[in-house]
CHARMM internal coordinates of N, CA and C (Angstrom, degrees):
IC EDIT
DIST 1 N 1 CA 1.4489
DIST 1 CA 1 C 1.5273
ANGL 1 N 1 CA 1 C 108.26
DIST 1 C 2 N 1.5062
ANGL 1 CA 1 C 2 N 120.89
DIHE 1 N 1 CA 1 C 2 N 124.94
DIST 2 N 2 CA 1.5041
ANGL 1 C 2 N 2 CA 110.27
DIHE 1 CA 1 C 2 N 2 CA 160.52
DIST 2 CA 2 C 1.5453
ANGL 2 N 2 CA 2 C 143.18
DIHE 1 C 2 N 2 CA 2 C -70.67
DIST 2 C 3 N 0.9748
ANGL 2 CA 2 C 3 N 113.08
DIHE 2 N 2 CA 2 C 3 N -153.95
DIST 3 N 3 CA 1.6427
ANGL 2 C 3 N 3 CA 123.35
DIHE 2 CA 2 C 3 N 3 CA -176.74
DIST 3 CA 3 C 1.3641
ANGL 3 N 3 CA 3 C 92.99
DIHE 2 C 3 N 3 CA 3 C -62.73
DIST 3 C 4 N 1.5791
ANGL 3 CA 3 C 4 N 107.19
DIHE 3 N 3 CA 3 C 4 N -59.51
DIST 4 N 4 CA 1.5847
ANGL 3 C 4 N 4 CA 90.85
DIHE 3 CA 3 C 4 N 4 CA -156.40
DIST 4 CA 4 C 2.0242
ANGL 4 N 4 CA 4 C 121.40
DIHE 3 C 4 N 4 CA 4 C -100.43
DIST 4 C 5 N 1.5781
ANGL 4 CA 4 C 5 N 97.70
DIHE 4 N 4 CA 4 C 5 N 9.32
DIST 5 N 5 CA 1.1809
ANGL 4 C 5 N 5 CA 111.06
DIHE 4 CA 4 C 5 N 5 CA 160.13
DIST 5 CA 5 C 1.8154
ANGL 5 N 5 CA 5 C 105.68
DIHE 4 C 5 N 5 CA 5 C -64.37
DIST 5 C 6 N 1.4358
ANGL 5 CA 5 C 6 N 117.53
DIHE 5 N 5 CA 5 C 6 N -68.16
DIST 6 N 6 CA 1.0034
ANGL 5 C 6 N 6 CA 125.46
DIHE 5 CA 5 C 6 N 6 CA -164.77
DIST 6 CA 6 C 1.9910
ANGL 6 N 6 CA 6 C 111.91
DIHE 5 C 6 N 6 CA 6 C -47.87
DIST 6 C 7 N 1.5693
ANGL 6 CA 6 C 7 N 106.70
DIHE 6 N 6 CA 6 C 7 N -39.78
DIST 7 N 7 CA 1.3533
ANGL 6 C 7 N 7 CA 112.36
DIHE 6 CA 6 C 7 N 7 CA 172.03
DIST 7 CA 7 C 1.9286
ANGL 7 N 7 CA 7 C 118.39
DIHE 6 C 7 N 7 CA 7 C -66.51
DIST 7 C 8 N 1.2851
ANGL 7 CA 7 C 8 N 96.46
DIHE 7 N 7 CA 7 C 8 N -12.20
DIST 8 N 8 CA 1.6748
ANGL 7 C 8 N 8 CA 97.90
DIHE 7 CA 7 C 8 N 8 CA 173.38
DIST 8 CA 8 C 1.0442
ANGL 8 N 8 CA 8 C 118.85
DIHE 7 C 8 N 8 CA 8 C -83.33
DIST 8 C 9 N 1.4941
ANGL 8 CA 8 C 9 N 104.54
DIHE 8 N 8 CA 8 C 9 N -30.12
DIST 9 N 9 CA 1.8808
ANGL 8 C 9 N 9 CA 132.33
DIHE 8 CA 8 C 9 N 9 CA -179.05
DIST 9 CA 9 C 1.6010
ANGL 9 N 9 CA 9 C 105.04
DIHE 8 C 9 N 9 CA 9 C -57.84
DIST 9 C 10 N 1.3079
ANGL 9 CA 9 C 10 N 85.85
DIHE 9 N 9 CA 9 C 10 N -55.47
DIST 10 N 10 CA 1.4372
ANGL 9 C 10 N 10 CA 95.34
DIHE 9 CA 9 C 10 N 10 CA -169.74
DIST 10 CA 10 C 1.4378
ANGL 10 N 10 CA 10 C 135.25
DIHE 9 C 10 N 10 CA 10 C -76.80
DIST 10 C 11 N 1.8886
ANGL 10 CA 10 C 11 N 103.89
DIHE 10 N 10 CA 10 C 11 N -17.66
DIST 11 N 11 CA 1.5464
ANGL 10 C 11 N 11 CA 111.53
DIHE 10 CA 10 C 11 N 11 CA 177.90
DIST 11 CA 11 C 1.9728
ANGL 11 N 11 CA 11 C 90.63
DIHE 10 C 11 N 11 CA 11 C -91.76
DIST 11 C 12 N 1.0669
ANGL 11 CA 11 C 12 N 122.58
DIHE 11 N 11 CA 11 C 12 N -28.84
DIST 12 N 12 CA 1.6626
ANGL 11 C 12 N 12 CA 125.41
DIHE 11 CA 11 C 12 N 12 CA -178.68
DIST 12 CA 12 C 2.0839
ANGL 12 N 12 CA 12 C 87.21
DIHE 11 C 12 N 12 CA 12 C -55.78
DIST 12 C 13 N 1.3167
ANGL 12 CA 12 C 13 N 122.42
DIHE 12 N 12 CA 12 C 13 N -34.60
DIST 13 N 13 CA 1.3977
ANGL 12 C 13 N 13 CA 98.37
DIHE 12 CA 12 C 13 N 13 CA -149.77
DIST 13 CA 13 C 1.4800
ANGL 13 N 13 CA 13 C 86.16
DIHE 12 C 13 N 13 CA 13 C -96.09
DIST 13 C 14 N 1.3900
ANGL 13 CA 13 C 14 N 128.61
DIHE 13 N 13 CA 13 C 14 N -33.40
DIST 14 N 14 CA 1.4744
ANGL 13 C 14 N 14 CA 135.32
DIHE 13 CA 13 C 14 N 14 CA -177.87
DIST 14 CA 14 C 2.0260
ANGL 14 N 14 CA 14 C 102.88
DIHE 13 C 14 N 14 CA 14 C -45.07
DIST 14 C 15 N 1.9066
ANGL 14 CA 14 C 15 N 98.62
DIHE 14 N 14 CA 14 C 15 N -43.63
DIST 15 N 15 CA 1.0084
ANGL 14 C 15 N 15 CA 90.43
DIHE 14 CA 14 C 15 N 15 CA -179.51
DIST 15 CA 15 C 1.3175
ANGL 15 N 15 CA 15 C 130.15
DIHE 14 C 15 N 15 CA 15 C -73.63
DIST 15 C 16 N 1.4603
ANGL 15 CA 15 C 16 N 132.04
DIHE 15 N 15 CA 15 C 16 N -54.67
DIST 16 N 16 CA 1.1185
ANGL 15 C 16 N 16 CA 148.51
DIHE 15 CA 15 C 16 N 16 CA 137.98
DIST 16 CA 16 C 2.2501
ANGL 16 N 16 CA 16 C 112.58
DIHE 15 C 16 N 16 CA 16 C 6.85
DIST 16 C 17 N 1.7410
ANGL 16 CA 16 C 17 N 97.91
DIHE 16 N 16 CA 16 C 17 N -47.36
DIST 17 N 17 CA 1.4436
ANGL 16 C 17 N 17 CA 93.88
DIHE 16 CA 16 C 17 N 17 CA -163.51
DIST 17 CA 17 C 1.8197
ANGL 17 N 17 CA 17 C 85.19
DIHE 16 C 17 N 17 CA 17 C -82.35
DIST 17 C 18 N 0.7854
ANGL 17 CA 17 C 18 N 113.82
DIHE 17 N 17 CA 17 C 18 N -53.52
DIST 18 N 18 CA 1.6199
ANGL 17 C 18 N 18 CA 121.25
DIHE 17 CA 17 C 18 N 18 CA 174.02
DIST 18 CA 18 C 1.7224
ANGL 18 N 18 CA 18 C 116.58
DIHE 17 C 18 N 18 CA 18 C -30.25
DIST 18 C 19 N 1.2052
ANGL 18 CA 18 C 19 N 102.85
DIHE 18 N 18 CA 18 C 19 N -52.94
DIST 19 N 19 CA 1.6655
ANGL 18 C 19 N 19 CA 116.90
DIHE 18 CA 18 C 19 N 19 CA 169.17
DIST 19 CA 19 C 1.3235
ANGL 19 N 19 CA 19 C 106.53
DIHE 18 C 19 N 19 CA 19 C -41.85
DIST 19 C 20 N 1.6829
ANGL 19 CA 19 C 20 N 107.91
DIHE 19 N 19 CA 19 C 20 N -79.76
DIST 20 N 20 CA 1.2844
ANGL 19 C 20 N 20 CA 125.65
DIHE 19 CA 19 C 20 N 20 CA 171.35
DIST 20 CA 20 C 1.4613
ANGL 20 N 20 CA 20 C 122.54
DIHE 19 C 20 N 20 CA 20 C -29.89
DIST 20 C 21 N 1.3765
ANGL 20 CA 20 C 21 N 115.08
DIHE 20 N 20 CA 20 C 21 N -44.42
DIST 21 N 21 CA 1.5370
ANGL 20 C 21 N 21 CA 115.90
DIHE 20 CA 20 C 21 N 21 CA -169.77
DIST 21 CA 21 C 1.5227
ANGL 21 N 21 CA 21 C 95.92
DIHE 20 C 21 N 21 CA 21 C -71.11
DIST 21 C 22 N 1.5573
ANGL 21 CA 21 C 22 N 132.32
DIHE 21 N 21 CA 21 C 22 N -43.27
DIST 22 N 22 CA 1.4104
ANGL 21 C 22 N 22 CA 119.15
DIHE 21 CA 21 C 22 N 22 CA -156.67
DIST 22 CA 22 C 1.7823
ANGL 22 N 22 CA 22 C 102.59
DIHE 21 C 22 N 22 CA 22 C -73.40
DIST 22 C 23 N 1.1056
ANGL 22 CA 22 C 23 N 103.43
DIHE 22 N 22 CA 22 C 23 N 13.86
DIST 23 N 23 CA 1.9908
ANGL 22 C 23 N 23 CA 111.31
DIHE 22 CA 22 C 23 N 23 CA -166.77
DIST 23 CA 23 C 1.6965
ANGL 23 N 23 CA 23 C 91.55
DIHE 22 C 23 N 23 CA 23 C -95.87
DIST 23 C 24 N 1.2020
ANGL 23 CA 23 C 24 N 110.97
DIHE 23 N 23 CA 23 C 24 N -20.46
DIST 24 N 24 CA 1.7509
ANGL 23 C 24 N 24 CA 107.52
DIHE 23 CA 23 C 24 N 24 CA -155.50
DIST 24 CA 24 C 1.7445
ANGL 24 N 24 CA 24 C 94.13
DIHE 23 C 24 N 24 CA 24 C -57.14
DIST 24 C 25 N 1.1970
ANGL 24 CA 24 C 25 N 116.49
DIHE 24 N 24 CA 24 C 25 N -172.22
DIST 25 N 25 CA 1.3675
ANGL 24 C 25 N 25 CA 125.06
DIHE 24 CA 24 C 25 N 25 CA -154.86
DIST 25 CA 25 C 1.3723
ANGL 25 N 25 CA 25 C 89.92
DIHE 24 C 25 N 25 CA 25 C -154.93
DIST 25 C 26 N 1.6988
ANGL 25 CA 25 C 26 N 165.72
DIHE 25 N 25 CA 25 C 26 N 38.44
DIST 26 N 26 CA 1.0373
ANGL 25 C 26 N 26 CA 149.73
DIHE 25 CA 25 C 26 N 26 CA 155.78
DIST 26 CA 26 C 1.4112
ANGL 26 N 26 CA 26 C 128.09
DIHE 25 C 26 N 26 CA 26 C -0.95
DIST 26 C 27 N 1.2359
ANGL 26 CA 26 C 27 N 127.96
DIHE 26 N 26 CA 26 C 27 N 91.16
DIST 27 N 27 CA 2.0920
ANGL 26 C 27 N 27 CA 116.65
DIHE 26 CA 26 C 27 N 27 CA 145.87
DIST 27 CA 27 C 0.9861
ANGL 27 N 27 CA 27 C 116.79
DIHE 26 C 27 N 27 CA 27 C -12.90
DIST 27 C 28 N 1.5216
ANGL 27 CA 27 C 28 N 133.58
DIHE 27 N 27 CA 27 C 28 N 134.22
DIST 28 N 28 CA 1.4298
ANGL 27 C 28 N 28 CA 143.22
DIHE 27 CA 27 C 28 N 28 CA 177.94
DIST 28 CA 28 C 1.6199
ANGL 28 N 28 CA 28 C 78.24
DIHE 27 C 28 N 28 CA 28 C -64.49
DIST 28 C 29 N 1.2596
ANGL 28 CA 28 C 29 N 93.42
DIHE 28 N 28 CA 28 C 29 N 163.90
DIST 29 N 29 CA 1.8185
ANGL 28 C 29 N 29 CA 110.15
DIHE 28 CA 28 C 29 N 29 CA 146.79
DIST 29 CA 29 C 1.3105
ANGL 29 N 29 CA 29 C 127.05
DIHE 28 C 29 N 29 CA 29 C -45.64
DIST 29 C 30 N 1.2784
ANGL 29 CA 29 C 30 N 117.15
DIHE 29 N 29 CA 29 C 30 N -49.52
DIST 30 N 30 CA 1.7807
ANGL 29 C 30 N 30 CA 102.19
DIHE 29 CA 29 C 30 N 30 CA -153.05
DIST 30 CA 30 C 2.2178
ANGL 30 N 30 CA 30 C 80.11
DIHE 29 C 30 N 30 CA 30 C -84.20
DIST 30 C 31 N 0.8978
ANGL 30 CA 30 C 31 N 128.36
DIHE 30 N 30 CA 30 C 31 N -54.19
DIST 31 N 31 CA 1.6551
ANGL 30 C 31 N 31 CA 88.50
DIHE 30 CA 30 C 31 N 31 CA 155.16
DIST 31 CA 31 C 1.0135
ANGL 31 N 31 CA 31 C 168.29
DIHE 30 C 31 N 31 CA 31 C 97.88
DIST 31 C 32 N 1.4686
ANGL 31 CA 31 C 32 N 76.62
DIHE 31 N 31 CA 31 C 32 N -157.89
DIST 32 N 32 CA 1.7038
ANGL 31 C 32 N 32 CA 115.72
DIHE 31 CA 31 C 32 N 32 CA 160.89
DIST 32 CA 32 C 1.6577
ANGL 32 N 32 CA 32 C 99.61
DIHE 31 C 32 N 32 CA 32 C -78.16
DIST 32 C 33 N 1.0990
ANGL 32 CA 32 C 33 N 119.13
DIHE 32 N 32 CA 32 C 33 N -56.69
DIST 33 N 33 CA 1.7107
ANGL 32 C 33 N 33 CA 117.30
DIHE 32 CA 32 C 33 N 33 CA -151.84
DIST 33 CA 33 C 1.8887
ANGL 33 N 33 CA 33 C 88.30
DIHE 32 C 33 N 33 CA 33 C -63.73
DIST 33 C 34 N 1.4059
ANGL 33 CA 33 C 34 N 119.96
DIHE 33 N 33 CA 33 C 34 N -33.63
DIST 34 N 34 CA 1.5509
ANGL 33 C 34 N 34 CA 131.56
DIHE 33 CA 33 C 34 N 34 CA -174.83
DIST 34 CA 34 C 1.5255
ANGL 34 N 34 CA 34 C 101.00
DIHE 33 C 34 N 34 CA 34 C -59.49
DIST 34 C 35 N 1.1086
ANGL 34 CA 34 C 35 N 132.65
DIHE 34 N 34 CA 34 C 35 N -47.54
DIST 35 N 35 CA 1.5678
ANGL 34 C 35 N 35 CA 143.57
DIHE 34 CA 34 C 35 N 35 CA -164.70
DIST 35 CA 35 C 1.5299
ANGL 35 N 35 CA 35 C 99.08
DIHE 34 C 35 N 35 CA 35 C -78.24
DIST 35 C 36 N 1.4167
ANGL 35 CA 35 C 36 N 116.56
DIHE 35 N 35 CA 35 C 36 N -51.25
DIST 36 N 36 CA 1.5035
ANGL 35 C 36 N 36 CA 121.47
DIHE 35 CA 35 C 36 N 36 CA -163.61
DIST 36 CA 36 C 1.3195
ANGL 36 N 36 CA 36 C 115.47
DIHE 35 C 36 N 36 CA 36 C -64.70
DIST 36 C 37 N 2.0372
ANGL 36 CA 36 C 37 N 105.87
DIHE 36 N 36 CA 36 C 37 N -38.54
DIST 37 N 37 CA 1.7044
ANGL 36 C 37 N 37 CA 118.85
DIHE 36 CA 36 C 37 N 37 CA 165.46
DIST 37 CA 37 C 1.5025
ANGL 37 N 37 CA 37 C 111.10
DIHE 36 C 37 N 37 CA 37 C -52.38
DIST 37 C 38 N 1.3703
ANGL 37 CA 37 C 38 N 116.05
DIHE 37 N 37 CA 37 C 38 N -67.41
DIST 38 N 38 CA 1.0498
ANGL 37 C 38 N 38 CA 116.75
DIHE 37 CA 37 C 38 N 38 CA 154.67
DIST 38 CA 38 C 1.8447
ANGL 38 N 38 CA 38 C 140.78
DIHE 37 C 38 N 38 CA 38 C -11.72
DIST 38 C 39 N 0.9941
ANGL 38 CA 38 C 39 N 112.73
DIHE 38 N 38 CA 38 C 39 N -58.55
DIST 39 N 39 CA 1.2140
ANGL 38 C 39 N 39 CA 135.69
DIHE 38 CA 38 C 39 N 39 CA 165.49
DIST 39 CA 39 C 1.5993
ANGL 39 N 39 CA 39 C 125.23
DIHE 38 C 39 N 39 CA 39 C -67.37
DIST 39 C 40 N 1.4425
ANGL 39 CA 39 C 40 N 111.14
DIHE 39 N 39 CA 39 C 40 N -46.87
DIST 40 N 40 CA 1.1202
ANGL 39 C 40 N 40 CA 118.80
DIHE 39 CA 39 C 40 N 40 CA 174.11
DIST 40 CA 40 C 1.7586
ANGL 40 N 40 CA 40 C 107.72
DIHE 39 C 40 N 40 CA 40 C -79.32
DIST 40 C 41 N 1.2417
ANGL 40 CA 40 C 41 N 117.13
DIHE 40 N 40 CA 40 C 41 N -47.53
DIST 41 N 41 CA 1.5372
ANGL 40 C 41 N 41 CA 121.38
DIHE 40 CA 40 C 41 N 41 CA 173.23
DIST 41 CA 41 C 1.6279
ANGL 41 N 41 CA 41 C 100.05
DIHE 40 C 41 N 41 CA 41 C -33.46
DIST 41 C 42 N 1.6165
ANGL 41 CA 41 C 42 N 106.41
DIHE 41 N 41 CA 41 C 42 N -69.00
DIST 42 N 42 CA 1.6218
ANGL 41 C 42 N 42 CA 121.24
DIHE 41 CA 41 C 42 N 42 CA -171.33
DIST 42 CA 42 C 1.4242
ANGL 42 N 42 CA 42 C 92.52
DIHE 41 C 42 N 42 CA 42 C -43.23
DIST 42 C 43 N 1.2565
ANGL 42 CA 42 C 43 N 140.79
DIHE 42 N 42 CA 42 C 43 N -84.77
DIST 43 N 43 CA 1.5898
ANGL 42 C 43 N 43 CA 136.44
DIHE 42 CA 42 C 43 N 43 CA -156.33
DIST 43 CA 43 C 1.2886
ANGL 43 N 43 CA 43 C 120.31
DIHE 42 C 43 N 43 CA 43 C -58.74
DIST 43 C 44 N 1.4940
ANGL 43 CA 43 C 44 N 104.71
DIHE 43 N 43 CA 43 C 44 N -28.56
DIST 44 N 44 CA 1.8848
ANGL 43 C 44 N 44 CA 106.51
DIHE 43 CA 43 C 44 N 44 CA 154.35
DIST 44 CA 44 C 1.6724
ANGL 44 N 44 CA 44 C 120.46
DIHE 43 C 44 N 44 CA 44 C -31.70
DIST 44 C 45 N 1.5466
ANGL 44 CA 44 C 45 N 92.96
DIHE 44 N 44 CA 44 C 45 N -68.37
DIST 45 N 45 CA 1.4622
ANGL 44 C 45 N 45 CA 128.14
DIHE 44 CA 44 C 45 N 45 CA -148.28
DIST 45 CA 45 C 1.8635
ANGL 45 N 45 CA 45 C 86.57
DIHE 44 C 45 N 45 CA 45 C -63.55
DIST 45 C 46 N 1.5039
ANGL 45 CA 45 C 46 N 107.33
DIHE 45 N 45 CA 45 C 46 N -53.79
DIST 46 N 46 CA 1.4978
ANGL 45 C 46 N 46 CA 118.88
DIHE 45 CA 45 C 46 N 46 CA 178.12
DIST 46 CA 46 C 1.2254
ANGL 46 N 46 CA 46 C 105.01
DIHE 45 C 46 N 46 CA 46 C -52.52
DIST 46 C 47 N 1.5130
ANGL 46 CA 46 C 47 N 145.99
DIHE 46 N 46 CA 46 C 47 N -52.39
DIST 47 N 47 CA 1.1033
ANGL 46 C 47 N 47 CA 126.43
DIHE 46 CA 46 C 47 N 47 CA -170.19
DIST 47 CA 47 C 1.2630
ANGL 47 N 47 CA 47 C 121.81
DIHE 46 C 47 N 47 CA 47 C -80.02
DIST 47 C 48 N 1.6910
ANGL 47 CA 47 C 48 N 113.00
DIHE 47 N 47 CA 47 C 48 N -31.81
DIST 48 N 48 CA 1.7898
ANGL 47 C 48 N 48 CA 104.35
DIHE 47 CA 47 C 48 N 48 CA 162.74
DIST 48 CA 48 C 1.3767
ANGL 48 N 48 CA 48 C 124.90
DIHE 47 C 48 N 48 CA 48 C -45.68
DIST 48 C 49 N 1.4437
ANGL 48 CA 48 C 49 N 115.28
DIHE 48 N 48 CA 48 C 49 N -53.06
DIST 49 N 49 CA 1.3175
ANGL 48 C 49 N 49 CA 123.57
DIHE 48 CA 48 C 49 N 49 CA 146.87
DIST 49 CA 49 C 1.4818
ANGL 49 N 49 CA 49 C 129.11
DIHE 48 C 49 N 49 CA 49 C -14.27
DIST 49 C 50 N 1.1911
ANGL 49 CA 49 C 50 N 112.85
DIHE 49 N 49 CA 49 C 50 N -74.92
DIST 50 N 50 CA 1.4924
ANGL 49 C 50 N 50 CA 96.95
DIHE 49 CA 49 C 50 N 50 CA 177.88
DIST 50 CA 50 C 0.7354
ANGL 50 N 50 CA 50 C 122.11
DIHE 49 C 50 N 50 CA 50 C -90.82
DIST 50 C 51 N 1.7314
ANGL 50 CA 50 C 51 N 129.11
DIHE 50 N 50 CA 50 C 51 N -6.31
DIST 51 N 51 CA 1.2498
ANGL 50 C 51 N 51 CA 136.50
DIHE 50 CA 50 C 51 N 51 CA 167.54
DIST 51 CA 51 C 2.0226
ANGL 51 N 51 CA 51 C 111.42
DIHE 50 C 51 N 51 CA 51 C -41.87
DIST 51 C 52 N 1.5486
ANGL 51 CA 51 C 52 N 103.11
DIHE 51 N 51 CA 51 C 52 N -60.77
DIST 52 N 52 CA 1.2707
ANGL 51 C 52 N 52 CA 126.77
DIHE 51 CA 51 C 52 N 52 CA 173.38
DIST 52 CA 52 C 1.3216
ANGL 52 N 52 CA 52 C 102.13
DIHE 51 C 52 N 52 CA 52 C -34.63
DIST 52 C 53 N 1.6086
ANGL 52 CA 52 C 53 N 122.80
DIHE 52 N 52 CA 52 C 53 N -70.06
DIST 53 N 53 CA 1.4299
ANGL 52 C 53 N 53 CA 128.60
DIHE 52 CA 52 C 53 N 53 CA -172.68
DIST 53 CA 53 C 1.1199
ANGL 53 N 53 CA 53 C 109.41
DIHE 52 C 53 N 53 CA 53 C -65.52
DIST 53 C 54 N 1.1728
ANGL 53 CA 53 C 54 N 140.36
DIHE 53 N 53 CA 53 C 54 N -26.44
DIST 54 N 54 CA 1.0758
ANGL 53 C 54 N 54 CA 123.43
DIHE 53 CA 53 C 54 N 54 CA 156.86
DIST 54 CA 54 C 1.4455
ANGL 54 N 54 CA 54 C 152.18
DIHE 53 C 54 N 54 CA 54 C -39.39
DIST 54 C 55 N 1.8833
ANGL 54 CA 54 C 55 N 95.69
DIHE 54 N 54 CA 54 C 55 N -56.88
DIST 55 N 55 CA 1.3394
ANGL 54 C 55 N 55 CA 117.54
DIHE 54 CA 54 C 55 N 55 CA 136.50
DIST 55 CA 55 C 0.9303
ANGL 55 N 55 CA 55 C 149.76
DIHE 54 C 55 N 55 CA 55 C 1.89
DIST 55 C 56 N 1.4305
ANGL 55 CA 55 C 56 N 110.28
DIHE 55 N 55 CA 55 C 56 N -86.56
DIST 56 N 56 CA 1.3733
ANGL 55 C 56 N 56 CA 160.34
DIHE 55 CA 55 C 56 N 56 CA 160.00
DIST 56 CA 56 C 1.4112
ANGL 56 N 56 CA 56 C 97.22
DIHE 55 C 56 N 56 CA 56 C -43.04
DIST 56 C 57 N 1.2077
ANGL 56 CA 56 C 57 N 128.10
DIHE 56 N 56 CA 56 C 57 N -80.77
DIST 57 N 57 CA 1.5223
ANGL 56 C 57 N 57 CA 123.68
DIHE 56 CA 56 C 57 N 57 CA -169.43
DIST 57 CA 57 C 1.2587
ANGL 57 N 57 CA 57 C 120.53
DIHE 56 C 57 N 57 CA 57 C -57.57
DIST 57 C 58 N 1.8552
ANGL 57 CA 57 C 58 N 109.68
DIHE 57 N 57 CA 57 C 58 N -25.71
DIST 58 N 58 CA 1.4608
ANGL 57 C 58 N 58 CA 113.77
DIHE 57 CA 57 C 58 N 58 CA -176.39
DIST 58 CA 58 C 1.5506
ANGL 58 N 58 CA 58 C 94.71
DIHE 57 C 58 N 58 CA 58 C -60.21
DIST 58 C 59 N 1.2456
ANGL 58 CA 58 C 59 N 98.97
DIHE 58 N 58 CA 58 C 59 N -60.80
DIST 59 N 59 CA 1.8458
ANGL 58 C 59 N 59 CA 105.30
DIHE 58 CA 58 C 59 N 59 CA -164.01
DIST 59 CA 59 C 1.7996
ANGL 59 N 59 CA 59 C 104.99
DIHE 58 C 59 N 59 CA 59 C -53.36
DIST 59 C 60 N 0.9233
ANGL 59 CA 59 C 60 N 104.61
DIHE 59 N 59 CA 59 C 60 N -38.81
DIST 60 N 60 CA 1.7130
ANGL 59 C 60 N 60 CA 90.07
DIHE 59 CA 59 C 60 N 60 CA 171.12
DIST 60 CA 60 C 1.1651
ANGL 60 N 60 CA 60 C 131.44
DIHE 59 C 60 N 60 CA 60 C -87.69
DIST 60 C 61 N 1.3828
ANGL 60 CA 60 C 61 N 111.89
DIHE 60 N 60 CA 60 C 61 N -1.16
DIST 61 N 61 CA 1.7340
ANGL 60 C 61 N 61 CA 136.18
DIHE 60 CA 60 C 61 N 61 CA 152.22
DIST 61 CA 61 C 2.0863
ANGL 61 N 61 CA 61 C 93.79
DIHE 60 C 61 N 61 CA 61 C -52.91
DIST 61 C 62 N 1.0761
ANGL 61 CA 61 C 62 N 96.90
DIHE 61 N 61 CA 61 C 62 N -76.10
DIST 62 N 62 CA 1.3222
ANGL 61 C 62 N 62 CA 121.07
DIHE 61 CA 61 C 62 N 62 CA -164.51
DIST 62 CA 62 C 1.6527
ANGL 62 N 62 CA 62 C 88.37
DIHE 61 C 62 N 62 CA 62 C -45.21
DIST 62 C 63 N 1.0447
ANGL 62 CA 62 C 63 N 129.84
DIHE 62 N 62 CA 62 C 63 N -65.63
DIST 63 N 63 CA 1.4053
ANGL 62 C 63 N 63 CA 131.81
DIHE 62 CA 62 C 63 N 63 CA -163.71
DIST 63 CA 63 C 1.3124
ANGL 63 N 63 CA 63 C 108.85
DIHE 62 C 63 N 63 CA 63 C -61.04
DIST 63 C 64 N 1.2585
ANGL 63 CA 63 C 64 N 140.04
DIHE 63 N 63 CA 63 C 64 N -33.21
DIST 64 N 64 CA 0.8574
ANGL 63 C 64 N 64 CA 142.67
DIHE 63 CA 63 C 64 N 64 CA 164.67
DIST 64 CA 64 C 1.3167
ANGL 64 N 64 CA 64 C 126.54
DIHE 63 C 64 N 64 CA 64 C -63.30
DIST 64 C 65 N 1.0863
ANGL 64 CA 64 C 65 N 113.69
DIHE 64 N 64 CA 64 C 65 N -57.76
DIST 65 N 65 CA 1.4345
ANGL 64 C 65 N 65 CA 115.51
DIHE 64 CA 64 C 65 N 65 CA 167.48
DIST 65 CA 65 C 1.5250
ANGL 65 N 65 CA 65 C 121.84
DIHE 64 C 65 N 65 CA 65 C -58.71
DIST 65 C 66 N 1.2485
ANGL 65 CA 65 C 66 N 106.85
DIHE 65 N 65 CA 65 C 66 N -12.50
DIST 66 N 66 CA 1.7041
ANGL 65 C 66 N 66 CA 103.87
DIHE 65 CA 65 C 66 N 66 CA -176.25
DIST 66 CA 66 C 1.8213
ANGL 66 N 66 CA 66 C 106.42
DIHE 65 C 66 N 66 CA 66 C -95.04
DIST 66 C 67 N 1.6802
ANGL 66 CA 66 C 67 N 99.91
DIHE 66 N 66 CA 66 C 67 N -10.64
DIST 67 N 67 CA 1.5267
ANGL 66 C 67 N 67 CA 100.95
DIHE 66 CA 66 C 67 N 67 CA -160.49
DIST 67 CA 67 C 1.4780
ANGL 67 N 67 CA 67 C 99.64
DIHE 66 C 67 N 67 CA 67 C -88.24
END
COOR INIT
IC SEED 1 N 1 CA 1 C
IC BUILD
């Protein structure tokens, strides 16, 4: 394929993604802001979580090795 095959290729696909984008369907806001609480709550909750086990295992790392 040449130079200017490849530039036909490429404004056909520019167009195509462009097409596609005006199809999208957006979530209102409230949502989104509902999903994101959500989401962020969850990775909270996850990091106390392993935070704890973490902990926890250090100190019985530690205990172990000292016993």
């Amino acid at each position: 394929m040449d130079i200017k095959g490849k530039i036909i290729s490429l404004k056909e696909y520019f167009k195509e993604v462009y097409l596609e984008g005006k199809r999208i369907t957006w979530p209102p806001k409230k949502e989104t802001m509902k999903g994101t609480y959500v989401v962020l709550i969850t990775v909270i909750i996850a990091a106390i979580f392993l935070g704890i086990i973490d902990v926890g295992l250090a100190k019985l790392i530690q205990a172990l090795l000292r016993g």
